[in-house]
N, C-alpha and C positions, 0 to 999 in steps of 0.2 A: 963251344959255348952252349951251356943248357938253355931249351925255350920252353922245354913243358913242366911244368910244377906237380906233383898230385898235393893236394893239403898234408901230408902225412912228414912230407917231405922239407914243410916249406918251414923256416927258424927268422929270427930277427932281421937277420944282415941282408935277408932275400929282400926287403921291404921295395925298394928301390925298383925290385926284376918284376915281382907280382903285388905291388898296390897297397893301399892303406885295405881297403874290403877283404882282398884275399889275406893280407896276413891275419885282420882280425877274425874269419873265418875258419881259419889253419888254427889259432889257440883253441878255437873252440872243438874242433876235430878231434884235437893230440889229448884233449883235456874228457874225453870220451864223451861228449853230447851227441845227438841226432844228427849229424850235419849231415845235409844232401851231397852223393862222391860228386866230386868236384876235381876238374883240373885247369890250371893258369897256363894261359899262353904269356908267355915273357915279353917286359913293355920293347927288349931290344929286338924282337919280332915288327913291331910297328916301324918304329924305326929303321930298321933293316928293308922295309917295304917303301917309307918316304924313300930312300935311297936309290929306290932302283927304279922311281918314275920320269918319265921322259917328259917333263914341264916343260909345255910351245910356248907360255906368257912367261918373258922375261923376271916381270914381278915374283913367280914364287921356283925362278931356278934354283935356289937357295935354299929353300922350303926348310929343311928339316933344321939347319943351322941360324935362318935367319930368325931377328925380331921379329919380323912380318906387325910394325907395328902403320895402323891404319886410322883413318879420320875416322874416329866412333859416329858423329856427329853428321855425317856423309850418311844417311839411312839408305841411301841408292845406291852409292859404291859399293859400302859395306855387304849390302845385298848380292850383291852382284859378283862381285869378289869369294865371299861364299860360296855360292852357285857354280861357281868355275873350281873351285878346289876339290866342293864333293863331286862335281861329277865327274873330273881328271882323277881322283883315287875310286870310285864306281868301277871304271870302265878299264882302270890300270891291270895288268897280268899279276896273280900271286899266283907264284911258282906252287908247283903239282907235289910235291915234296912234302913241304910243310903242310897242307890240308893232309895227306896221308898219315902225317906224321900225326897228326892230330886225330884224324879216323880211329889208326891203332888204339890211343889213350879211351878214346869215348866208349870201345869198345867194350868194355868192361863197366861201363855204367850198367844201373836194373834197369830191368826191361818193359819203360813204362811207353813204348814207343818208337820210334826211330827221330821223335824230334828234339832239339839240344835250344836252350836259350844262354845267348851270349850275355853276359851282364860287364859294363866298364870295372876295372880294378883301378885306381891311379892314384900315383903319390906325387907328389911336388919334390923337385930339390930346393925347399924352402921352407920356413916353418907353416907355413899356411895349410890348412885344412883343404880335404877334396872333395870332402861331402857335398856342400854346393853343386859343384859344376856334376858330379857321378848324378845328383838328383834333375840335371840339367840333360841327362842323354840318356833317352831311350835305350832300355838293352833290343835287343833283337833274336826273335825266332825265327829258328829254322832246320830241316832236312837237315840231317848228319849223310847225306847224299852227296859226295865232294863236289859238285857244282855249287849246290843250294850254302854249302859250308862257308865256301870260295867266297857267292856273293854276301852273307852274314857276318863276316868279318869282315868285310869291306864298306858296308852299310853302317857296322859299328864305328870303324875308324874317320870315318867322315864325317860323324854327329858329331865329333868335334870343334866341324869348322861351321855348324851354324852359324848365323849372323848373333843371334843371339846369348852362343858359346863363347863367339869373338869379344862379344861387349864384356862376357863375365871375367875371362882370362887375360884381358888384356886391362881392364879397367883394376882388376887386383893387381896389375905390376907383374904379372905372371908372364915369360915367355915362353914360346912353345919348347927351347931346348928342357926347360924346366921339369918337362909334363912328362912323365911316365906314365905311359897309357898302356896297363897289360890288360888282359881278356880273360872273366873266369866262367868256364864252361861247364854249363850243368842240367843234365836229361832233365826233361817236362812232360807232362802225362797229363792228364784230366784229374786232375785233383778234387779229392770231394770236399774241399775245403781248406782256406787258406786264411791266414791275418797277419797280425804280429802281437807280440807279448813284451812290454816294455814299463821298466819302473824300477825302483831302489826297494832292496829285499826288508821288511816281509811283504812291501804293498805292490803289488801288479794289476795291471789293465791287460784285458786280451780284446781285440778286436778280430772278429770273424767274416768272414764273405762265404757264400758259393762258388764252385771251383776254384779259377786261378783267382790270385790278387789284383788284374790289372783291373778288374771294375776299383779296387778301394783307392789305387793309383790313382786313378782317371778323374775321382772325386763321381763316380756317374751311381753309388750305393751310400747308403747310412748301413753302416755295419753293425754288427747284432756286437754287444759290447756286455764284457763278464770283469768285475771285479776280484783281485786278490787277495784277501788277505788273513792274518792271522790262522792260516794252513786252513782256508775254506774259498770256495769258486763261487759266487753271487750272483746270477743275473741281473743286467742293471738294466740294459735297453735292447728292445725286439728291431732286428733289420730292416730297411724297409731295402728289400732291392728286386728291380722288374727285369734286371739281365744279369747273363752269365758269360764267364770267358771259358774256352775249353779247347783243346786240340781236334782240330777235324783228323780223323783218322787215316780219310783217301790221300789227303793231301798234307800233312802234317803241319798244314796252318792255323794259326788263329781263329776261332768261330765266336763271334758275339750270339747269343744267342737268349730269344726270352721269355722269362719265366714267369710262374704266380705261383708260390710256395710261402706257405706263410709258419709253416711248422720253425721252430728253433734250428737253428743251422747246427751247434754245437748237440751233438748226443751226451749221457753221461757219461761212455767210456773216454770219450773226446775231450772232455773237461776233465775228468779225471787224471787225464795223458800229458794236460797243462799244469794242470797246478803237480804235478810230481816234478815239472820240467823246470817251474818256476821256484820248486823249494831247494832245489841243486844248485840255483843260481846266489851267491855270495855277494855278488859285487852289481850297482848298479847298468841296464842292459835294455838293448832297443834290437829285438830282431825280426825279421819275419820269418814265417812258419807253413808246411803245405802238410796234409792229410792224403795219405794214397792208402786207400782201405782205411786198416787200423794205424798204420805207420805212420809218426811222427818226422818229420824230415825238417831241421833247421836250414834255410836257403840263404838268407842273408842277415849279417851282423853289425848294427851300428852301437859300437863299444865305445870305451875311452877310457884309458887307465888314465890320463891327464885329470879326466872327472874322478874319476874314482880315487887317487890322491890327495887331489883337492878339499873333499866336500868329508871330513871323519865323522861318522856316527858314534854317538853314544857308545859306550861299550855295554854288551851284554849283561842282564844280572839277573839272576833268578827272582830278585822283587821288585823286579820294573815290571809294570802292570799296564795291560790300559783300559782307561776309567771312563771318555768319553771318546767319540768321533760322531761325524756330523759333515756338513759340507765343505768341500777344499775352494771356500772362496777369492783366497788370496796365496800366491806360490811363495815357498822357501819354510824354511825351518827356524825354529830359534829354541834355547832351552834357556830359562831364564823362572826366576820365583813368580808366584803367581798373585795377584793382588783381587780379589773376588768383591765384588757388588751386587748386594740380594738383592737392589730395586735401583731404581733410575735418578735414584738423589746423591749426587758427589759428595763423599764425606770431608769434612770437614779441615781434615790435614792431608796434603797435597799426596797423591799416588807417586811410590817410587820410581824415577826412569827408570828404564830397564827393564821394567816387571813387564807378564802376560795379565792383559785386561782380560778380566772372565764378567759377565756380564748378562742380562737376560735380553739385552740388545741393545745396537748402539745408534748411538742420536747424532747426527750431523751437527749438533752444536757441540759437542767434545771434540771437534778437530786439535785445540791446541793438548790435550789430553793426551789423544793418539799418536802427537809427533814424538810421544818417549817413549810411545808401550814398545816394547819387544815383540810382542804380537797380541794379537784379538783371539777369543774365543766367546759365542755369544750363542745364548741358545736358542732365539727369534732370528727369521731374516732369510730370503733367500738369495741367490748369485748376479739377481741387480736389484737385491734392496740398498740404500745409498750406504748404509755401511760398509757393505760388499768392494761398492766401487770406489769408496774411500780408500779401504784397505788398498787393492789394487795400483791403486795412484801415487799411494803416498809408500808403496814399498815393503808394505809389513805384512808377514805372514797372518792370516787368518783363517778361523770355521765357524761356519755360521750353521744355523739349526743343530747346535750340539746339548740335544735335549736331557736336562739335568747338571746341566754342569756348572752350577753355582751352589750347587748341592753337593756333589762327589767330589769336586777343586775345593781343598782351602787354602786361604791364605799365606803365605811363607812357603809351600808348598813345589820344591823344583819343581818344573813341569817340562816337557818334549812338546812343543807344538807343532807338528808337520802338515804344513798350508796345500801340500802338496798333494796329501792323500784324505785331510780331512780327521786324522788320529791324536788324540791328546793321552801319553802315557807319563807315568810316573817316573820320574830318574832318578836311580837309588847311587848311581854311580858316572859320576861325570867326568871324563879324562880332561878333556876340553871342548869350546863352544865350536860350533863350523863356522870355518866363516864366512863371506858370504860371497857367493860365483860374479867373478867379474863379470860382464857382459861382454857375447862375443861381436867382433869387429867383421860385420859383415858388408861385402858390396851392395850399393844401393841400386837398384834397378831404375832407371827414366821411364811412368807411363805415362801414359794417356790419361788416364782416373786419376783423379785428384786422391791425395789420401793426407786426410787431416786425422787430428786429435784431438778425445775431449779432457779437457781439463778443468781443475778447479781451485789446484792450491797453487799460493806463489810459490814455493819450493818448486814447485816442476818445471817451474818457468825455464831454467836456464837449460836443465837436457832437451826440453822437447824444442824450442825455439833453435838448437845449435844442431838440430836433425834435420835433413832435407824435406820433412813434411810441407803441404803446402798451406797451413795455416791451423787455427782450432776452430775445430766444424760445430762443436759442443763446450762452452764457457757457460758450467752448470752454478748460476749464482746462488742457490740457495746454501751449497754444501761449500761455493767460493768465501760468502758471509760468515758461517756456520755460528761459533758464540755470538758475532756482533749482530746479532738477528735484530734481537732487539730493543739496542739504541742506537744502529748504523743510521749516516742522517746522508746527505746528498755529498758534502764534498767526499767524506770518507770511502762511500760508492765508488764515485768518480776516482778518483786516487788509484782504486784498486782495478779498475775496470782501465784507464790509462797502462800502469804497467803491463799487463798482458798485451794492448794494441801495440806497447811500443817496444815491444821485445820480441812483435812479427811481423811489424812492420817490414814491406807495404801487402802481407800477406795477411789474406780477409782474419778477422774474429768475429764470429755469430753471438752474441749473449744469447744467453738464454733468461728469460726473464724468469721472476719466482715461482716455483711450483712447491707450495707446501703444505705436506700432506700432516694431518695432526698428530698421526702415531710415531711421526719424525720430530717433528716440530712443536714445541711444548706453548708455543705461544700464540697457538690457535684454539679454538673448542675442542677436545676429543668427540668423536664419531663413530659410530659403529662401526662404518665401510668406510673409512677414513681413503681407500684406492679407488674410490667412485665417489668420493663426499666432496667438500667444500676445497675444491683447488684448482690449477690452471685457470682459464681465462676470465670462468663461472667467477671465481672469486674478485677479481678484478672490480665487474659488476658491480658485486656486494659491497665493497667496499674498495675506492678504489685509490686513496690514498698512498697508500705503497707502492701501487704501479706507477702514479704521477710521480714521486719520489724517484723507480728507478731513471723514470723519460727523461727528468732534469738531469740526472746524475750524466747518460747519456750524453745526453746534447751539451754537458758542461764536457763531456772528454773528446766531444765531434769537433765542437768550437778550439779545441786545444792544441788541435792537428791532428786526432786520432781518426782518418779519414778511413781506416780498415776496417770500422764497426758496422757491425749488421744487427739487426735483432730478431731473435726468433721467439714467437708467443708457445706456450707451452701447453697442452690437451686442449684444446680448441675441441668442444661442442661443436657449435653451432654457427651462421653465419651472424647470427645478430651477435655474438660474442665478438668475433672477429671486428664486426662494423663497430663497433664499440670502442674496443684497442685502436682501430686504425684513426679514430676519429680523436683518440688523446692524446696518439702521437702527432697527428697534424698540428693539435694547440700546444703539444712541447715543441714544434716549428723543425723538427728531426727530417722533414723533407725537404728543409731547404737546402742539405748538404744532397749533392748532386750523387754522391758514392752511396748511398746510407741505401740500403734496403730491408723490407719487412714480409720476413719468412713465416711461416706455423709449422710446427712440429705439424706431422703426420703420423697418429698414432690413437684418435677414435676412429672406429670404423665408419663412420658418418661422411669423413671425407674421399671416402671412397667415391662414394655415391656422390658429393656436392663440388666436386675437385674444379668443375667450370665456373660456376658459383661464387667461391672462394676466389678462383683466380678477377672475374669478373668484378668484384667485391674490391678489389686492389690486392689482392696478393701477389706476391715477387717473386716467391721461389717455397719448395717443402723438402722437411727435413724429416726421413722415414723413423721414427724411435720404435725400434723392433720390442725394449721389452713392452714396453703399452702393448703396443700394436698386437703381441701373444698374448697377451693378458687379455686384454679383450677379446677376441675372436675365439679362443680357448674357452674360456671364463674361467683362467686359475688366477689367482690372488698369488701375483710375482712374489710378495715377500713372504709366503708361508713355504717353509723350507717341506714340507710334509707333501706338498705338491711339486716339490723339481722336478719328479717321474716324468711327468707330462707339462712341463713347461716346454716347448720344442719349438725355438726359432726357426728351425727348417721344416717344422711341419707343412704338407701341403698347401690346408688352407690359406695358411700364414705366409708361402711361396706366392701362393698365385694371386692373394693381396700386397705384394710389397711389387709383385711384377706389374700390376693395374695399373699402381701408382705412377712408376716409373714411366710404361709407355705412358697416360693421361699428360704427365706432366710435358712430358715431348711434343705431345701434340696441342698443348696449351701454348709451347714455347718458352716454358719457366725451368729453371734448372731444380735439380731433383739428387739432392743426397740422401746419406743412411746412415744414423749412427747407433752402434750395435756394442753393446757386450757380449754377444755369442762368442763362443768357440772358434778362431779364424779356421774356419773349413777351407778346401778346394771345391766342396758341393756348393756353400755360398758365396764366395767368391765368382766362379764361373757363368752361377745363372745371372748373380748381378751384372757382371760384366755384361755378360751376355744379351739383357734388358734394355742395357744401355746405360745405367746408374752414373752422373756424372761426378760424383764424390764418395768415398766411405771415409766415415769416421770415427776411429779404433782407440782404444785406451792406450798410453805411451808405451807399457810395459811388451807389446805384441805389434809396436808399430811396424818393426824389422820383415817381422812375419807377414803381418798384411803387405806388404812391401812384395816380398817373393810370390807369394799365393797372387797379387795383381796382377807382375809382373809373367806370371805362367798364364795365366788365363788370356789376359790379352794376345801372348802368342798363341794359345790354342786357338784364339776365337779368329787370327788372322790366316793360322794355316790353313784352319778349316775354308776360311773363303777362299783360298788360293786354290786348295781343293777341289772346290765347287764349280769353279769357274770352267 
């Protein structure tokens, strides 16, 4: 029986013996790319080792053969049970043979070391994907020294019976005979540099770190990040990272270690080394990448010919051009005629479905508008102006700050809009449309953090309410309204502001009351600083007729059964603002419902400062709005696209304000969400966890995402206690 693979060696059929990773690895070898020498320990090695262990607990005599299926729900057992498996394969004998055997092979690795990291390979016998559960276990380093080997594979083989592994393999229907667990082995050195390179050709993202990768894994760097395209390398965003990972040389471990380098991580031969690597690539591609000196070394491949099947591109043509790009505010593609608007007045005879809206920017009151376009292109706006989060919600690809492009787009005009990279070209030859990626069917993780959605249209009602989310943290009424602005009256409010409560029932809904800005909204004054002018609470003040209109509409859907309603005021100034609201909510009588609570966005810097204040005042609880909350602290104007450089939800300042918040409110005793269109990071995810944040509140399209990224964080943040202890 063969156990060791080199890639050179490994063909389709092996898929089974060496893993979904190592075969996609092996094409990429055979196909002459950079690939780091690599070789696969066979998954019937694992196997072969369940085999020959001497199980004392009844419960896993069976081990390799049985279900082993277990009370998920049981968090103690289940613990516990874990705990007894990895440490009975830890402590178990692997024969002296097979590490030799393996010795030999690694033998012939470059000699960046004597130290080897083990990375999981595994396939299912089942159509289900591995990628999850491979993103769920640790690889492991270690001595190519046949003890240090010995214990590295057995270390490996055991992260599969995490507690946490059990919940993911077991809760997919997966049983352990299923799981082909092979091993792909690959020398590791002090790398001067590491990332990955990932995207559909000609557009590429490269993401960089110092030495190894496992700071960008960890989520513990903001990685220096270079754009692809059109056979040119772009700097797009400078690193921020204070540690490095690197191989200690005496000992051939791990060393964190910390830095202050502020210079560009990538050199120009180093970019130069990328984008030739990235013009070879054909087919869309997610890999990582490591730099030993000059040498380019591919390490790991996340492929898919399923994708790449799936999703056909345009076909090539010598007069397909591109005419605009601009911000990829909303994902996917569409290729569809283009319907062009010089100014913000809808013409007269209705815009064709189907067409791409080109536009100098789009208004929250076109929502019935956007339910046909094919996609948005607008040359105001940036990545939360409400167009942005329109688009996002409602499904259509978009780009927003696509400067001239009501000018260079005309009408009738095929167009290629990719929401993906932010590129509008011309399509002189269309084979057919893509069409459009199912969504994949992933496991949901149980946390602790609540993880809501903001929403706005009823269209979305029925995906997001049929998701295990724990409610919508964000019910943005103005863009919920959008044409009926205004001549929406009370019941028609209520009406709409009911369906949502009663299709998450008994799981909370926050409204959020009006916030309308005039550069949106055509039926206020225009304003110079219309993102500092007359909106949120201030406006209320001024005239407060529309607010008493939403309070009834309210308290007619409280009185109706809609007991899940909350409300949240939106840019809160001041406290007298607040005292204000809370005192018209008292005369729409909205506290007499015993459930009914009233929140404020958190999102001028004021409330940093006034947070005892506010709660003193009668506030119930605060909801962090990160874009405000950048905006201000920063001072960039979120909808100028000209300014995304340094729009930075994760920038410090803007860290260690959303962290204030978070303890303050803990120690007020008010509960304390966040609702974000950033980027789901593992860098923001972790600190929030970390803070304590008791809810995040994510856009539908990324729920899945914030799901996994919570679901990891909370296990770091409990190992680490276990750790500690």
């Amino acid at each position: 029986m063969e156990t060791l693979f080199s890639l050179d060696r490994i063909e389709s059929q092996h898929q089974s013996q060496v893993g979904e990773q190592a075969l996609q690895l092996s094409v990429f070898a055979q196909k002459g790319f950079p690939v780091l020498p690599s070789v696969v320990l066979s998954a019937a090695r694992f196997r072969n080792f369940l085999e020959t262990i001497h199980w004392l607990q009844p419960l896993f005599a069976d081990l390799p053969y049985s279900s082993l299926r277990l009370n998920l729900e049981d968090s103690q057992q289940l613990q516990t049970i874990a705990r007894q498996i990895r440490q009975t394969i830890q402590h178990a004998e692997l024969p002296k043979a097979w590490v030799l055997e393996i010795q030999n092979e690694i033998a012939q690795f470059p000699d960046f070391g004597s130290a080897v990291i083990l990375r999981p390979s595994i396939a299912f016998e089942s159509d289900a994907s591995s990628q999850e559960l491979i993103d769920l276990i640790e690889p492991q380093i270690c001595s190519s020294e046949i003890n240090h080997l010995a214990i590295g594979l057995k270390q490996l083989w055991a992260e599969l019976f995490r507690a946490r592994n059990l919940v993911y393999w077991q809760g997919a229907k997966i049983e352990l005979q299923q799981i082909q667990f092979a091993v792909l082995i690959q020398p590791i050195g002090n790398a001067i540099a590491s990332g990955s390179l990932q995207g559909d050709p000609p557009n590429w993202e490269v993401t960089a770190a110092r030495g190894l990768d496992i700071a960008i894994v960890r989520g513990e760097v903001l990685p220096e990040i270079h754009k692809i395209s059109e056979d040119q390398i772009q700097f797009q965003q400078a690193a921020r990272q204070t540690i490095s990972y690197q191989i200690r040389a005496e000992t051939e471990l791990l060393m964190r270690s910390a830095i202050n380098e502020t210079a560009p991580i990538l050199n120009p031969l180093q970019r130069e080394t990328l984008l030739s690597l990235s013009q070879s690539l054909q087919f869309p591609a997610a890999l990582d990448w490591q730099f030993y000196d000059s040498q380019l070394y591919i390490t790991t491949v996340r492929y898919s010919d399923s994708l790449v099947n799936s999703f056909p591109h345009p076909a090539p043509s010598h007069s397909d051009r591109s005419i605009v790009a601009g911000l990829a505010a909303a994902p996917g593609q569409a290729i569809a005629p283009a319907f062009v608007l010089t100014d913000l007045k809808l013409p007269e005879t209705p815009i064709p479905a189907g067409s791409v809206l080109v536009t100098p920017m789009i208004l929250p009151s076109w929502i019935p508008l956007l339910k046909y376009a094919a996609a948005i292109v607008s040359e105001q706006g940036g990545m939360t102006s409400h167009g942005a989060i329109l688009a996002r919600e409602m499904g259509i690809p978009a780009i927003v700050g696509a400067e001239g492009a009501t000018k260079r787009i005309h009408t009738g005009e095929m167009i290629v809009v990719n929401g993906n990279t932010g590129s509008v070209t011309i399509a002189a030859q269309i084979d057919q449309v893509p069409p459009k990626l199912m969504p994949m069917s992933t496991t949901w993780h149980a946390t602790a953090t609540q993880l809501m959605v903001n929403l706005s249209q009823l269209d979305s009602i029925e995906n997001a309410a049929e998701s295990n989310i724990d409610g919508i943290g964000l019910l943005r009424s103005e863009l919920m309204l959008g044409g009926m602005l205004e001549d929406f009256n009370q019941d028609s409010l209520s009406q709409q502001i009911q369906k949502f409560a009663r299709s998450f029932a008994p799981r909370p809904v926050f409204y959020r009351s009006l916030d309308l800005r005039s550069h949106e909204f055509q039926i206020t004054p225009s304003e110079t600083n219309p993102m500092l002018g007359m909106r949120g609470t201030f406006s209320y003040s001024q005239n407060p007729e529309r607010f008493d209109l939403e309070l009834a509409a309210l308290q007619q859907a409280l009185e109706a059964g809609c007991s899940n309603l909350r409300l949240i005021l939106p840019f809160v100034r001041t406290i007298e603002e607040f005292v204000f609201c809370r005192r018209r909510v008292e005369q729409a009588r909205l506290f007499d419902h015993a459930s009914f609570q009233l929140w404020i966005m958190a999102e001028v810097p004021s409330v940093l400062y006034l947070l005892p204040n506010y709660v003193e005042a009668g506030v119930q609880g605060i909801c962090i709005g990160t874009s405000d909350l950048t905006q201000l602290i920063l001072g960039v104007d979120r909808d100028q696209s000209t300014m995304a450089k340094v729009f930075n939800e994760a920038h410090p300042a803007v860290m260690n304000a959303i962290a204030q918040l978070i303890q303050s409110a803990h120690r007020l005793n008010i509960p304390c969400s966040i609702s974000t269109q950033a980027t789901i990071t593992s860098e923001l995810i972790d600190r929030w966890i970390e803070w304590g944040i008791d809810a995040i509140s994510v856009n539908l399209p990324v729920v899945e995402v914030a799901n996994r990224a919570i679901a990891r964080a909370e296990q770091r943040l409990l190992l680490k206690g276990m750790r500690d202890r």
